[in-house]
C-alpha positions, -999 to +999 in steps of 0.1 A: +147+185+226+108+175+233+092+157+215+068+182+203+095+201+194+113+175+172+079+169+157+081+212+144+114+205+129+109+175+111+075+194+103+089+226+088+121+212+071+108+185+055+082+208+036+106+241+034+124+215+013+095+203-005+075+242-013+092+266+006+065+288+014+033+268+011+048+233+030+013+209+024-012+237+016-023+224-018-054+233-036-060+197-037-070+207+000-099+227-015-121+192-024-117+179+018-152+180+036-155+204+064-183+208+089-186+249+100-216+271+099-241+243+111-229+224+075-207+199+056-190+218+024-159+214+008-126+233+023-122+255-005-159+273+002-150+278+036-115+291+032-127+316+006-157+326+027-132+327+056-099+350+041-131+370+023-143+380+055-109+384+068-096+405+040-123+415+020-107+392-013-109+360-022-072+354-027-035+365-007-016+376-030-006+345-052-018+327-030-053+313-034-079+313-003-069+275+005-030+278+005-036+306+028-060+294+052-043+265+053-012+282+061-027+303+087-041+272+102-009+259+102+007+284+128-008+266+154+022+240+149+046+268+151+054+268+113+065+302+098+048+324+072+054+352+054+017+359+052+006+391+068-032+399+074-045+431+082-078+442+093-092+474+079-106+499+102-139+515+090-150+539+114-139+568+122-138+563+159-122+533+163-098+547+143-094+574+170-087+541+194-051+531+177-041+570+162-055+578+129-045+541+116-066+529+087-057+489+093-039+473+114-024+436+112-046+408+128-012+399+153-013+435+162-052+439+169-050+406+186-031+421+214-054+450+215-087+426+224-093+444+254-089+478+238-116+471+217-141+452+239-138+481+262-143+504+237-174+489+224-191+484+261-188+519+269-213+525+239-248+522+247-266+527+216-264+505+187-244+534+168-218+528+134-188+532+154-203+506+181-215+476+146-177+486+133-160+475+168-185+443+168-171+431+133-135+441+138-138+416+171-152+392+151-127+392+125-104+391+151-120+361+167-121+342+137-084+348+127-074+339+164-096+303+160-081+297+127-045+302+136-049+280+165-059+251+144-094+251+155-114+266+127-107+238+105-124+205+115-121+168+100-141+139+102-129+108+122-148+079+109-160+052+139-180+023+119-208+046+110-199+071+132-189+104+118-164+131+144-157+161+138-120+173+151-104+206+150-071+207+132-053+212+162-063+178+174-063+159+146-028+162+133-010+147+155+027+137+158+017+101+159-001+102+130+026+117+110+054+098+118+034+067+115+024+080+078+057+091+074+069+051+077+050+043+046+045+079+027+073+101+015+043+126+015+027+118+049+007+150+052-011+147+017-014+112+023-028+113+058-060+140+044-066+121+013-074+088+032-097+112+058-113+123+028-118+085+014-131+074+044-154+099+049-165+091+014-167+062+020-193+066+047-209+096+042-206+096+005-193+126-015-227+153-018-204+181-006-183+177-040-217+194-059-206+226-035-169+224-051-182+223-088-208+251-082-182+274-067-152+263-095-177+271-125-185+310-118-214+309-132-226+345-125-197+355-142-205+332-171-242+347-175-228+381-172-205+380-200-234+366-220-261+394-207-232+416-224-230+401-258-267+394-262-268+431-252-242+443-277-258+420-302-293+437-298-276+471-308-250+456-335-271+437-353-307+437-370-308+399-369-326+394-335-319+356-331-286+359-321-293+379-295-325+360-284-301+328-287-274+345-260-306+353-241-313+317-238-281+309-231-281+335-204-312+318-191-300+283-191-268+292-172-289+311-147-311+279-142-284+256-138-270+280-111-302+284-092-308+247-094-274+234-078-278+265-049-311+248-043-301+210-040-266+225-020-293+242+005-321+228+004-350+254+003-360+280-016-333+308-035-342+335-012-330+337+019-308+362+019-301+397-001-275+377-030-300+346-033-329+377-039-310+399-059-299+365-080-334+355-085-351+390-089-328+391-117-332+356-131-373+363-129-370+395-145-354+382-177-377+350-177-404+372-174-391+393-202-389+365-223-423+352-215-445+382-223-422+392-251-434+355-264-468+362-262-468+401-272-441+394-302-423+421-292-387+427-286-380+453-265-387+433-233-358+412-239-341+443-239-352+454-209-351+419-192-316+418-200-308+454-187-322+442-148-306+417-153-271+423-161-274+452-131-284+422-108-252+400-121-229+434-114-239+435-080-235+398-071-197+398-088-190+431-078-205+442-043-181+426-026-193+419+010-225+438+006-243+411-008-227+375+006-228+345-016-226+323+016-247+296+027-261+298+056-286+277+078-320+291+082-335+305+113-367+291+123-392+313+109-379+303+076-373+269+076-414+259+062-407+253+025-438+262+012-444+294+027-405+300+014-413+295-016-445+312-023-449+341-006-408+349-009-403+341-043-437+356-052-422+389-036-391+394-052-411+381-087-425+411-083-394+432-080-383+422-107-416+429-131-415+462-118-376+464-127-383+461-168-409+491-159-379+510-141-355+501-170-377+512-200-388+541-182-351+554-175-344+541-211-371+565-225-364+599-200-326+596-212-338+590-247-360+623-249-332+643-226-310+636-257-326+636-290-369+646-300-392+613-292-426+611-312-460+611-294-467+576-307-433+561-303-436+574-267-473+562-263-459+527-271-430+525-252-456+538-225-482+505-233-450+481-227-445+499-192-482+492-185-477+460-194-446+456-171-466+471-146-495+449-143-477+415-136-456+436-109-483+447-088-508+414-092-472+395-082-469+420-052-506+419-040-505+381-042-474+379-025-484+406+002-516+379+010-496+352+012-465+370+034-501+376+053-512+341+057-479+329+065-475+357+095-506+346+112-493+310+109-459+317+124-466+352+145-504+345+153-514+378+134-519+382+096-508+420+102-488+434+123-471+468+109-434+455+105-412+478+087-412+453+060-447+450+058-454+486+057-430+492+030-445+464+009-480+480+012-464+517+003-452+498-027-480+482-035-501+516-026-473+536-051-478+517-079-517+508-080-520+549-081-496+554-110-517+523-128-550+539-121-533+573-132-527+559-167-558+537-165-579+564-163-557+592-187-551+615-149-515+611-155-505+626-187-484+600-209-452+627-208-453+622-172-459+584-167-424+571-177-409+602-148-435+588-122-423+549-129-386+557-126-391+576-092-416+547-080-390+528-081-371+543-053-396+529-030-392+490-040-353+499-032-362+507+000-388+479+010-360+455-003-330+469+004-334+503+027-352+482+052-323+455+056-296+478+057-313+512+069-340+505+093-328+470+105-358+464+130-388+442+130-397+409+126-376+403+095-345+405+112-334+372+091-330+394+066-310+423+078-273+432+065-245+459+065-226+477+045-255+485+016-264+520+029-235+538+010-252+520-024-287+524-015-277+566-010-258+564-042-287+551-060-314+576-047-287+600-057-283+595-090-321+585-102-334+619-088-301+637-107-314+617-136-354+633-131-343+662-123-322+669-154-342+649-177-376+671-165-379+697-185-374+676-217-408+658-206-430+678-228-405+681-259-424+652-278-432+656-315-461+646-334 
């Protein structure tokens, strides 16, 4: 028997014997430093963002994202697993390329590469079918690196030197059966001491990653956007609910501050980091100008943005990706990042308490009679909504502006993105003229907010996952169309139902 081959055995028995499905694959694993995606974060982000994109979960079966990858990365020394992956197959046609199947395993598709590459050259345009093919190869890719041991790299420490090595050529039979003289656990022993010395070195900044993805913090501030929801209706004592508000808040700001030291920049680079702050600013906001105006009702409507924000980031799955990722060069100037950006989606969130109260008060007058003055007020606090969202918009339409003709060399240029910013912006400044100067009856106002705020879905999201062209390509994503049709959908049901009840306000 080779060498090699003696070195498998030894491998597998001793750690069948020891956990006989999991061998090594600890959860301990989770805390060693990696470097993948142009970055240095701890194993357990990696292996989660890794068996998410592979599976669509965060866990296999018992088995948490770490013992699996870690399994999977184990196959490249030949060591056996009952693990089975399968990749889902989206699109019709390339369903039609392996007879009707819905998902295949990953072993499977891996010997049908060259079905699928084929497949996608013969199609020209950049179709569904032709984006499904591209991220079944990818998935494919990525589940062929990381059972070959390559996916996972470590860091060799040379004085102050830092390498990084795949797994493949890191663990070594040397280095085993040399830790194996002075270890009855050589394999645990051998990454702790990486992990030590990289410490050592490098120090241990990556660790913040760990704690920030082990808290759950969204799922923390959702539960409490719940009960300071539920307390608002359960009881007349408004401090408890204010307090869970705060609470709310607090968590939220912890949150955003650990994803900025992780990253770096700015919370809103991508369509999680914008739907996470939109939300965040919204209830802030809320707070702020319910402050000033003593009134309670836009904490109410703070916390309804927000707790629809904190749904989508727990539960949209891949839609909206909690990774992250290094910025492309357009984005990487700081300032502009964080002004013109943050000013942007600000804004969003402003005009979300309009949206909520708006929908709050159609439903309200669908169901049961709705005074004149009652409405009239509930109106006022939409104006008010209103007038921060579109001075918030304008401003960050100037910057976006300024910050074009500094990275493009024009202030203008009629991007998709652009456009539908200045529709917005257009939209909105009509409706507040309309109720500025009495045009737009006060029955109609809260219909004509609810539909306005169709068009900030699509300049936010319809443009990243509908139109997908322009200079903002940084910002483009798939998978959202199926939610941004759903929620067209169901606000014009809602304005359409709710319409005739417009004018059934008492005195």
């Amino acid at each position: 028997m080779s060498k090699f081959m003696q070195f498998i055995a030894v491998f597998t028995f001793m750690f069948s014997v020891q956990a006989t499905e999991t061998y090594f694959c600890t959860n301990e694993l989770g805390k060693m430093p990696v470097r993948q995606g142009g970055r240095i974060k701890p194993l357990s982000v990696h292996a989660k963002e890794s068996i998410k994109h592979l599976t669509g979960k965060s866990k296999v079966g018992d088995l948490s994202a770490v013992e699996a990858y870690c399994l999977l990365s184990a196959k490249a020394f030949g060591m056996p697993s009952k693990m089975e992956f399968k990749g889902k197959l989206e699109h019709r046609d390339t369903r039609k390329l392996f007879d009707g199947k819905k998902e295949m395993s990953y072993e499977e598709l891996m010997q049908e590469q060259r079905t699928i590459r084929s497949a996608w050259m013969r199609i020209k345009e950049d179709n569904g079918a032709k984006k499904d093919l591209n991220r079944l190869l990818a998935k494919v890719n990525l589940y062929q690196d990381i059972t070959a041991g390559n996916n996972w790299t470590l860091p060799l420490i040379n004085g102050s030197e830092t390498t990084w090595v795949p797994l493949a050529s890191f663990l070594t039979e040397e280095k085993v059966m040399a830790m194996k003289a002075s270890s009855s656990k050589p394999f645990e022993t051998l990454f702790k001491n990486v992990r030590d010395e990289y410490i050592k070195t490098n120090g241990d900044d990556f660790m913040l990653e760990y704690q920030y993805d082990k808290m759950q913090l969204m799922r923390v501030a959702m539960l409490t956007t719940l009960l300071a929801l539920a307390a608002l209706v359960l009881f007349k004592k408004f401090t408890i609910a204010l307090s869970f508000s705060a609470i709310t808040l607090i968590i939220q700001t912890i949150y955003l501050v650990m994803r900025v030291y992780i990253s770096g920049r700015a919370p809103v680079t991508n369509m999680y980091e914008t739907v996470m702050f939109s939300g965040y600013g919204g209830l802030f906001l809320a707070m702020a100008i319910g402050h000033f105006k003593k009134e309670k009702a836009f904490i109410y409507m703070g916390l309804g943005y927000n707790v629809c924000c904190l749904m989508m980031l727990n539960f949209a799955g891949s839609m909206v990706s909690e990774s992250i990722s290094p910025l492309v060069p357009v984005l990487r100037d700081n300032f502009w990042l964080s002004t013109h950006v943050t000013t942007i989606i600000l804004s969003y969130g402003a005009l979300a308490l309009s949206w909520i109260m708006a929908n709050t008060i159609i439903i309200k007058k669908f169901f049961s009679k709705l005074s004149k003055n009652d409405e009239a007020y509930y109106n006022d606090l939409i104006y008010t909504s209103l007038k921060y969202g579109i001075v918030l918009l304008a401003a960050g339409i100037i910057l976006g502006g300024v910050w074009a003709d500094y990275s493009w060399g024009r202030f203008w240029g009629w991007d998709p993105k652009e456009t539908w910013s200045l529709i917005v912006l257009c939209i909105y400044m009509a409706i507040l003229h309309g109720k500025y100067t009495n045009w737009i009856p006060g029955h109609r106002f809260a219909h004509l907010i609810a539909a306005a705020f169709m068009s900030v879905m699509m300049a936010w999201f319809g443009v990243n996952y509908i139109l997908a062209s322009g200079l903002h390509s940084y910002g483009f994503s798939e998978g959202g169309a199926i939610f941004l049709g759903t929620f067209f959908t169901i606000q014009t049901v809602i304005l359409l139902i709710t319409l005739k009840s417009s004018k059934t306000s008492v005195a």
